[in-house]
C-alpha positions, 0 to 999 in steps of 0.5 A: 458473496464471494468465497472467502476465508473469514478467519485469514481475512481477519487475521490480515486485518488484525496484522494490519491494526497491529502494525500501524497502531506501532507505526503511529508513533513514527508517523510522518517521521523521516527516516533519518529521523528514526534514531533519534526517535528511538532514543527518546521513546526506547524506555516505552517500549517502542517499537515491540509496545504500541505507545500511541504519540505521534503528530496526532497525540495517538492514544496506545492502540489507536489506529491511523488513516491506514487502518481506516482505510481498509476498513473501508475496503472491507465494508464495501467488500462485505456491503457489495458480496465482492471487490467493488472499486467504486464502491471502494472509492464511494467509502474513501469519500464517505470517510474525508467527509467525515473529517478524521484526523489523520489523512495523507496529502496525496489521498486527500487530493486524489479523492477530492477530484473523484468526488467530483464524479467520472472514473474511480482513477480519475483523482489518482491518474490527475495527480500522477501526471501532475506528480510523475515523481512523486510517489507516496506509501498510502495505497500499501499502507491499506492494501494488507487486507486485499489477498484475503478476498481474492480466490487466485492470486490473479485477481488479488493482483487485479484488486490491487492494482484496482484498489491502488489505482483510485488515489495512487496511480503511480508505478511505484506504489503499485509495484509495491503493492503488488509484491505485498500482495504476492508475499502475503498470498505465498507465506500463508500457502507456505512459501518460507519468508527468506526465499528469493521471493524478488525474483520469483515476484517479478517474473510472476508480475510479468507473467501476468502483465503479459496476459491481462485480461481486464481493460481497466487494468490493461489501460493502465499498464499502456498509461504507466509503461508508455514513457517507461515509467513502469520499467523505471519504478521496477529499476527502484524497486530492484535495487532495494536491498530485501535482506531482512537479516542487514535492514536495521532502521536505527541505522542510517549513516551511509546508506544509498536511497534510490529515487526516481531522479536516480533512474531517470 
């Protein structure tokens, strides 16, 4: 089994848990929508107590399709003894099939087409070049969990690119991960949270870009970056604003959302 620090992987899952089972009372809300969300349900307690609700009628607590699917990750990780993709994508089948309440669209659909056997991409790369602007959270809403199984932060970028890759191919989601992955490897070595970690993020994607030597991963870099899809999802990305101390999701009057239609 690879060497990993039990109790930093279990303190990323219990983060992940934590988060989602308080995200489950917005789940599938518009951001537009938040505000009003808020209002009705601030006397619970929500966002700072998890009270359950939602479009599944979540028990407080309860953890959607996001936490399920990093323990699947998980248990291949700890089935296989290291980070299996295809096996990973084995566990997403096993879970749709096991009919849960709570599933993405975009997963639902990619992990149908990788039931019908090839290349654990094959369902995320179909849907992509069927959706080349669609661009859907699912893969970073799991991915929490993938820095505490890798022993450099090279290959916790290739778990991640990986682990994304089987229902989300996009550039986009990928990019995200990727600087979820970057975040979570920094600040448990230390990094202070308000740095100008954007930065600092992508020149260590493009130091990493620049020599990968994985061909999986290299197949999709040539795939993402041949009609510029990459440096377009990057333009979006950096034009996020990533100042914590201004983000108010409570506020939404007057704000810019950048698309890929923005860029393209």
């Amino acid at each position: 089994m690879a060497h990993i620090d039990g109790n930093h992987l279990r303190h990323l899952l219990l983060g992940l848990a934590t988060g989602d089972a308080l995200g489950s009372t917005s789940e599938f809300v518009p951001r537009s929508g938040i505000p009003a969300l808020y209002s009705h349900v601030k006397d619970k307690g929500w966002p700072f107590k998890q009270i359950g609700g939602g479009n599944f009628c979540f028990n407080p607590g309860d953890p959607t399709d996001d936490t399920e699917m990093a323990l699947c990750i998980l248990r291949s990780f700890l089935k296989k003894g290291s980070f299996d993709p295809n096996s990973i994508a084995r566990e997403f089948i096993a879970w749709m099939r096991s009919g849960p309440n709570d599933i993405g669209t975009t997963t639902r659909r990619t992990l149908q087409i990788c039931e019908s056997g090839g290349n654990y991409w094959d369902g995320g790369l179909q849907f992509w070049l069927q959706n080349p602007r669609y661009a859907a959270n699912g893969s970073l809403m799991r991915n929490g969990v993938i820095a505490g199984m890798a022993r450099s932060l090279e290959e916790a970028f290739d778990f991640t690119l990986k682990c994304g890759m089987i229902t989300h191919y996009a550039p986009l989601p990928q990019i995200c991960c990727l600087a979820q992955t970057y975040l979570i490897w920094e600040l448990s070595r230390g990094m202070h949270p308000f740095d100008d970690w954007e930065e600092q993020f992508e020149d260590t994607a493009n130091g990493y870009f620049s020599d990968v030597r994985d061909e999986e991963i290299r197949k999709w870099i040539m795939s993402v970056t041949e009609k510029g899809e990459y440096e377009k999802a990057m333009e979006i990305f950096n034009k996020a604003n990533w100042n914590m101390e201004e983000f108010n999701p409570f506020i939404v009057q007057n704000q810019t959302f950048i698309t890929y239609q923005d860029v393209v």
